[in-house]
C-alpha positions in Angstrom: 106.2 26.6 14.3 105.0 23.8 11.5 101.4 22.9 12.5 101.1 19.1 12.0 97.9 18.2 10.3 96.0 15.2 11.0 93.3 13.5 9.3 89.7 12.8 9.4 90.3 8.7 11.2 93.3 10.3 13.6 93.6 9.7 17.1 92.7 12.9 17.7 89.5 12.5 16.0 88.7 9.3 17.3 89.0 9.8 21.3 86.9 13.1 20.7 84.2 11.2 19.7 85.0 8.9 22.4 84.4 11.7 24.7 81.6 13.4 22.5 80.0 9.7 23.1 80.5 9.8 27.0 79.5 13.1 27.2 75.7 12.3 25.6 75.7 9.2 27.5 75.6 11.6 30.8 73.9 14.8 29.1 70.9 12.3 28.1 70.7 10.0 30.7 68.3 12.0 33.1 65.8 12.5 29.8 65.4 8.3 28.9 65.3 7.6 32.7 62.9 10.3 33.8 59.9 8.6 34.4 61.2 5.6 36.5 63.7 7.7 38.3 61.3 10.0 39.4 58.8 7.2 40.4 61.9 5.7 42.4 61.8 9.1 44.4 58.4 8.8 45.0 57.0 11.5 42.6 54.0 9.8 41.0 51.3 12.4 39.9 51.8 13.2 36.2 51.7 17.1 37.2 53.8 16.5 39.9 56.6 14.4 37.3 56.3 17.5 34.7 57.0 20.1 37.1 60.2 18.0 38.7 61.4 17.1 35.4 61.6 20.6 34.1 62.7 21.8 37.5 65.9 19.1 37.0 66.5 19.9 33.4 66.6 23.3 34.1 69.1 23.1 37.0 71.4 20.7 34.7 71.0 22.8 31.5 72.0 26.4 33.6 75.0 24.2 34.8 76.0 23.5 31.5 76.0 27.3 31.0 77.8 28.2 33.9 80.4 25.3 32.8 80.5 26.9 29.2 82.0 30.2 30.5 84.2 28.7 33.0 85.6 26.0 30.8 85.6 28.1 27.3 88.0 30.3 29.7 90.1 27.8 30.9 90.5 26.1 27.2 92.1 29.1 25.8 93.9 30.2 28.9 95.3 26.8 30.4 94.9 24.9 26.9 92.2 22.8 25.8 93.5 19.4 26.8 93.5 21.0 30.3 89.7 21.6 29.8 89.0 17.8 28.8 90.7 16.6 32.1 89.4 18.6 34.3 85.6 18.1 33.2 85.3 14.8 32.5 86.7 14.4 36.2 83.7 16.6 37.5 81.1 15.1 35.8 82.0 11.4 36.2 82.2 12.0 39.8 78.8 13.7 39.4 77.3 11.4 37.6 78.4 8.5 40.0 77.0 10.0 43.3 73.9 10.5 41.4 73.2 7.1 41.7 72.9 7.2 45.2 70.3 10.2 45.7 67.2 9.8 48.1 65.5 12.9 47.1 64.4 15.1 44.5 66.5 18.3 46.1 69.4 15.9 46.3 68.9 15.0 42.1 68.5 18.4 41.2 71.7 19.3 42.3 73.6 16.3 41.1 72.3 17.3 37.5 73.3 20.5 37.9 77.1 20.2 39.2 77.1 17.3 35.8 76.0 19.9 33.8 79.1 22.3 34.6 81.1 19.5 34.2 79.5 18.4 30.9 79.8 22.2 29.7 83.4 21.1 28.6 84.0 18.4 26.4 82.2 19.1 23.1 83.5 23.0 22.9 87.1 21.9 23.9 87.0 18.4 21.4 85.8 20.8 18.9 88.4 23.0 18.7 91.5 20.6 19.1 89.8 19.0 16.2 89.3 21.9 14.1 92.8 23.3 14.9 94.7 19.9 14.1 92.6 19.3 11.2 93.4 20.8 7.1 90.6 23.4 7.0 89.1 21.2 4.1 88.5 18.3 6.4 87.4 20.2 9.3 83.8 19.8 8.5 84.0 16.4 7.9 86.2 15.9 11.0 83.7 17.4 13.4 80.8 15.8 12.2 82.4 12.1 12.4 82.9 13.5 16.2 79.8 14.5 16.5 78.1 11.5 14.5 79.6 9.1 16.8 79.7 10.4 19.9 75.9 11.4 19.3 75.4 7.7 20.1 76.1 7.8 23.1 72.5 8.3 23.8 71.6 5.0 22.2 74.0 3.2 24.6 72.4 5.2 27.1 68.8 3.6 26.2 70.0 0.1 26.0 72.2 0.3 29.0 68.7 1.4 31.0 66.8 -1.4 29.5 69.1 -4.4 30.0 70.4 -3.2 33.6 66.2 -2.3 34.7 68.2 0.1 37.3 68.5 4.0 37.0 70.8 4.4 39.7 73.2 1.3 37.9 72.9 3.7 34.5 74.6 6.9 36.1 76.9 4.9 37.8 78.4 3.7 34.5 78.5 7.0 33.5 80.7 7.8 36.0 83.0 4.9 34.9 83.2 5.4 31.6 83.9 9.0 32.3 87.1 7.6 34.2 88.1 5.3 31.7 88.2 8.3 29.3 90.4 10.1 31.1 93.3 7.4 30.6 92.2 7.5 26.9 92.9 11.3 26.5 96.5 10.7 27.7 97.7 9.9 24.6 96.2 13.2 23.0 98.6 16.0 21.5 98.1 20.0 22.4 97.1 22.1 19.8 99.9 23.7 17.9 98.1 26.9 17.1 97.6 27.2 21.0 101.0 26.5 22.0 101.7 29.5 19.3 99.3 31.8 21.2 100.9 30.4 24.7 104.4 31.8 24.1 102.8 35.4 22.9 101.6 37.9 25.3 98.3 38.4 23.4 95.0 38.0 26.0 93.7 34.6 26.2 90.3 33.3 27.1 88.9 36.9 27.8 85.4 36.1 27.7 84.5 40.2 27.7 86.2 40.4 24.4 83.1 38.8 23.0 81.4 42.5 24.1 83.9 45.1 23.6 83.4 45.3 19.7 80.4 45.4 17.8 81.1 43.0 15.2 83.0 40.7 17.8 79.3 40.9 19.7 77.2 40.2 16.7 79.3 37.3 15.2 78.8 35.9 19.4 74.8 36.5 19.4 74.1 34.9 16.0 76.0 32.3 16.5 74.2 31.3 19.5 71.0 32.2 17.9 71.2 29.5 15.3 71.7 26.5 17.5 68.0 27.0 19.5 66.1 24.6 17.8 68.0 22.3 18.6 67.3 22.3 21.9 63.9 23.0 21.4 63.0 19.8 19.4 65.3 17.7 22.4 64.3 19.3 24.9 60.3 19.8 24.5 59.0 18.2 21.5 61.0 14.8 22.4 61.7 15.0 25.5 58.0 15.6 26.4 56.8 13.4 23.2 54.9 10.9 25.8 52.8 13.9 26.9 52.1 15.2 23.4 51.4 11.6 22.4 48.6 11.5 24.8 47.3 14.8 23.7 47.2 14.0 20.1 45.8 10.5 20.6 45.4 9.7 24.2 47.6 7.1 24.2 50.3 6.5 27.9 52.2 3.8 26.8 54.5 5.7 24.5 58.4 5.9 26.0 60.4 9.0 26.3 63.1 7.4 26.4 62.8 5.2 23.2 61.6 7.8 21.8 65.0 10.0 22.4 66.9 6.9 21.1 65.3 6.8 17.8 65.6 10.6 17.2 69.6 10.4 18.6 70.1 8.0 15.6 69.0 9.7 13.4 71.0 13.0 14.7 74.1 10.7 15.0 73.4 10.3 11.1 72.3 13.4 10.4 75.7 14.8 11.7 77.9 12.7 9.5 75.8 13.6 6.8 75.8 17.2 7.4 79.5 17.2 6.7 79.4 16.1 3.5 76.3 18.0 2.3 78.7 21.4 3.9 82.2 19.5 2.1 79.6 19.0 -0.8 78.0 23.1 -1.3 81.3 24.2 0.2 79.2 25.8 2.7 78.3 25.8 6.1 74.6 28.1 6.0 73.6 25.8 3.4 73.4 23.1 5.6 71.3 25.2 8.3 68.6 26.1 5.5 68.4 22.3 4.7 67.8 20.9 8.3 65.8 24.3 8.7 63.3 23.5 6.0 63.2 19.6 6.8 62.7 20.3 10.6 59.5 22.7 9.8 57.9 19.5 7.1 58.4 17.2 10.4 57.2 19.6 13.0 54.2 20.1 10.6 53.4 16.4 10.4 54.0 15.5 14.5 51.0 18.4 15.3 49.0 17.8 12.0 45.6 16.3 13.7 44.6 14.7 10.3 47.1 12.3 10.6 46.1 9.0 11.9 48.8 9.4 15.1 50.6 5.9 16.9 52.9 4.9 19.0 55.1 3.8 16.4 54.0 7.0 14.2 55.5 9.2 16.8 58.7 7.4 17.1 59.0 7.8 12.9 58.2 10.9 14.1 60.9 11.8 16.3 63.5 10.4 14.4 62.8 12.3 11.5 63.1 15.8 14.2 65.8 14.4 14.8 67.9 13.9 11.8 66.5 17.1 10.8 68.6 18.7 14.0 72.1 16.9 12.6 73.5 20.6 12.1 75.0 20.5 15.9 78.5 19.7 15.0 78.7 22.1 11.7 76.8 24.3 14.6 79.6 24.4 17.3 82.5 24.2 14.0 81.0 27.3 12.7 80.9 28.8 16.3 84.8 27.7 16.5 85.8 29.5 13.3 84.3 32.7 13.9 86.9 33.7 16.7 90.6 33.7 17.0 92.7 31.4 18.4 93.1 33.3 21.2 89.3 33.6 22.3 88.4 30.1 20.2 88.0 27.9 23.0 85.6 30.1 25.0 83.6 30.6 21.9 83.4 27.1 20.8 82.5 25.6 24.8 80.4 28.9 25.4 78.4 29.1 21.8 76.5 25.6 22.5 76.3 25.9 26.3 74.3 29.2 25.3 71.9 27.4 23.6 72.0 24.4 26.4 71.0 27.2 28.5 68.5 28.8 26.5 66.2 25.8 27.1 65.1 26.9 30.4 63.8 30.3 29.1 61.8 28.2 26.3 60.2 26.1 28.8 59.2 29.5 30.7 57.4 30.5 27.4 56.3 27.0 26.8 55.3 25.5 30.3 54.9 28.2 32.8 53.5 31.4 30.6 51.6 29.7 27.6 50.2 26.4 29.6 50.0 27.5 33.2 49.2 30.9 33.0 47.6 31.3 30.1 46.0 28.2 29.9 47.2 27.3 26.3 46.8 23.6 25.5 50.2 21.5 25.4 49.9 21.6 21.5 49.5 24.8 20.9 51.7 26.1 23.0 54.5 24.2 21.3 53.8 25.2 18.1 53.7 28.9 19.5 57.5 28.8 21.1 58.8 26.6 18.3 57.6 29.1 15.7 59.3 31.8 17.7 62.4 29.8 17.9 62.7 29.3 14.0 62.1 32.4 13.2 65.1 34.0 15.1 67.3 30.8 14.2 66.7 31.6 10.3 67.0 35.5 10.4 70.6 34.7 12.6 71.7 32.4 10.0 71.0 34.6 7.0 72.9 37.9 9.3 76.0 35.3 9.9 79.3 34.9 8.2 80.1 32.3 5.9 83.3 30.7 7.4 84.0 27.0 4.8 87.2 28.5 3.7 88.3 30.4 6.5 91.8 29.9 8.0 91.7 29.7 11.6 95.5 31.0 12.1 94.8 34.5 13.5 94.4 37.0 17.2 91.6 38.6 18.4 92.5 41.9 19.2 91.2 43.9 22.4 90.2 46.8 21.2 87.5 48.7 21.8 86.1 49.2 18.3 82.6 49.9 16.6 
């Protein structure tokens, strides 16, 4: 069969970033309305805030890893339109009944069922993209999905601040989540999957990812390279209010504003890390130069000689934030690693890894370094983050270079060294 190729404006391209866009809407939402949501529930100690807010992220971001297995499977097994149905429906109805919670138990569990839901779009977008796209304007087509739908966080921000109402905000999640699913209607299959449909090769086998050494490594670094990611969202902007008033003593600074500067700057960051990949005709070249920017930044947000603000931090956290717009060239490079038969699972699993992985950084972060060893907040983050970049740069140098690769090929199941 002829595999039609689109192009980088298609329809294709343009509803994935549609549903990229929804998808950060929902993903982001809890972080820019923590505070006030949490007072709404009656949590109003500080302490008391930290400890529920990690407790909730944690819960959503182990949902999202849960949802990466299951709908990674699904993508290559029932298709990966299939996959973008079928979680968008389950987080928009998620995200909707959030709205109405009374109680903290009741929000926890709300985030995580959205996060299993929200474990499918980007991994599944990814790869319809990638597959329908020229494998010279894959890069660039991933990042304009990525770049746009990265905004969604900004609508998230401005949607909180005109409305006033955090309960209002997740229910328009939940609508536009239903207005997407009309949208994908008009979306064609993948041609290479309806190839691999009519075979009787072994689809969506997520053990195939551990049954051969090489097959195992490509899996591991891939995941590896993605964790400072989530370590500069999820800690040092996320929390930025607390660090704020560590380095300065200042309360008034705003999470959530905060979060939409630095998702601007990733939205641009993304498009731009397209080009600079189109542009070296690599894809590690782009980590090394977001690796390299993110560690000036990082250096510059904990430096104490530097006469610290509100509006220095939000430069701040824009800057950690365009230096993290490697995500889509991130979850690309995780798609063309695998076959086509095991490339859904990758691409919706890879990220969700590294969604996931958050939790394990906040138990280095919060409850080893600063509760049980008494570290100071600033310390401690430099600590983990250190760790975290580290791993990410020796994973990148171990991985496969994969600009030119053509994604037409079978992963095999055997068992081989």
């Amino acid at each position: 069969m002829q595999q039609k190729h689109f192009g980088v404006l298609s329809i294709p391209v343009i509803i994935g970033a549609l549903g990229y866009f929804v998808d950060i809407y929902d993903l982001l939402l809890f972080t820019i309305v923590r505070i006030p949501s949490l007072k709404g529930l009656g949590v109003l100690d500080a302490a008391q805030q930290l400890n529920a807010s990690t407790s909730i992220i944690n819960h959503q971001m182990v949902g999202l890893l849960i949802g990466g297995i299951v709908w990674g499977t699904l993508g290559d097994k029932k298709g990966r339109l299939s996959v973008l149905f079928g979680s968008i429906l389950l987080y928009s109805v998620a995200n909707f009944y959030n709205g109405y919670v009374t109680s903290i138990e009741g929000y926890t569990w709300c985030r995580f069922i959205a996060g299993i839901g929200l474990a499918g779009e980007l991994g599944a977008g990814i790869t319809l993209v990638s597959e329908l796209l020229p494998k010279h304007k894959r890069g660039i087509g991933t990042s304009m999905v990525a770049g746009i739908g990265l905004s969604g966080a900004v609508a998230a921000y401005f949607v909180y601040k005109l409305s006033g109402d955090w309960r209002l905000c997740y229910k328009i999640g939940g609508g536009l989540g239903a207005l997407l699913l009309l949208l994908r209607v008009s979306v064609a299959e993948s041609g290479m999957f309806k190839e691999v449909k009519e075979s009787n090769v072994s689809r969506g086998n997520f053990f195939l990812f551990f049954t051969q050494k090489r097959r195992f490594k490509k899996y591991i670094l891939a995941i590896l390279i993605g964790l400072p990611t989530w370590f500069v969202i999820g800690i040092l902007i996320n929390l930025s209010n607390q660090f704020a008033f560590a380095l300065y003593g200042e309360k008034t600074l705003e999470s959530g504003r905060a979060i939409m500067y630095s998702y601007i700057a990733i939205s641009i960051g993304d498009i731009l890390a397209g080009f600079v990949s189109q542009w070296f005709k690599s894809r590690k070249m782009v980590f090394y130069i977001c690796y390299a920017f993110s560690l000036m930044v990082a250096f510059a947000y904990f430096n104490p000689t530097i006469n610290h603000s509100n509006n220095t931090m939000y430069f701040l956290c824009a800057m950690l934030g365009l230096s993290t717009g490697y995500w889509a060239i991130f979850v690309t490079m995780g798609a063309e690693q695998f076959g086509t038969n095991l490339r859904a699972t990758a691409a919706t699993t890879i990220p969700n890894m590294v969604r996931g992985a958050l939790p394990l950084m906040n138990l280095l972060f919060k409850d080893f370094l600063i509760e049980h060893e008494k570290v100071d907040i600033i310390h401690s983050a430099i600590f983990t983050g250190s760790i975290v970049m580290i791993i990410a740069i020796v994973a990148v140098f171990f991985t496969e270079e994969t600009f030119y690769k053509d994604l037409n090929y079978l992963e095999t199941e055997d068992i081989l060294p």
